[in-house]
C-alpha positions, 0 to 999 in steps of 0.5 A: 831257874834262868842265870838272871833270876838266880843272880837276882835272888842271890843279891836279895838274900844278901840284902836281907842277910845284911840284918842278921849279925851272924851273916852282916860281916860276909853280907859287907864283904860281898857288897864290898867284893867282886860278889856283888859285881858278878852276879850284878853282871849276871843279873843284867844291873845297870852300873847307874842301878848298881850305885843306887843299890849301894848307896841305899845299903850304906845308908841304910847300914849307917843310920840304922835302917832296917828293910822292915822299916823301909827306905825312902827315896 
């Protein structure tokens, strides 16, 4: 597996994890952390890209927005 698919499956799970209780508190940290902009960095995200992801994290963490539910722009 190529380093940018890898850091590209790295952010998705964790995106995903973001919505199991058990993983929600290292989800935050990573996203909150050099995590998240390491493997950003790896995965080739653009820093505009990067902020959009973010944001639709916090916001989705904010009002209660699931994946399953959706998030639209």
């Amino acid at each position: 597996m190529a380093v940018k698919e890898l850091a590209e499956t790295v952010i998705l799970q964790s995106i995903e994890d973001l919505w199991d209780k058990e993983q929600r508190k290292e989800c935050g940290t990573f996203f909150c952390s050099q995590g998240f902009s390491f493997w950003a960095d790896a995965a080739k995200i653009k820093i505009s890209d990067r902020r959009k992801i973010l944001s639709l994290i916090l916001y989705s963490m904010t009002h209660g927005k699931s994946p399953s539910q959706g998030i639209h722009v």
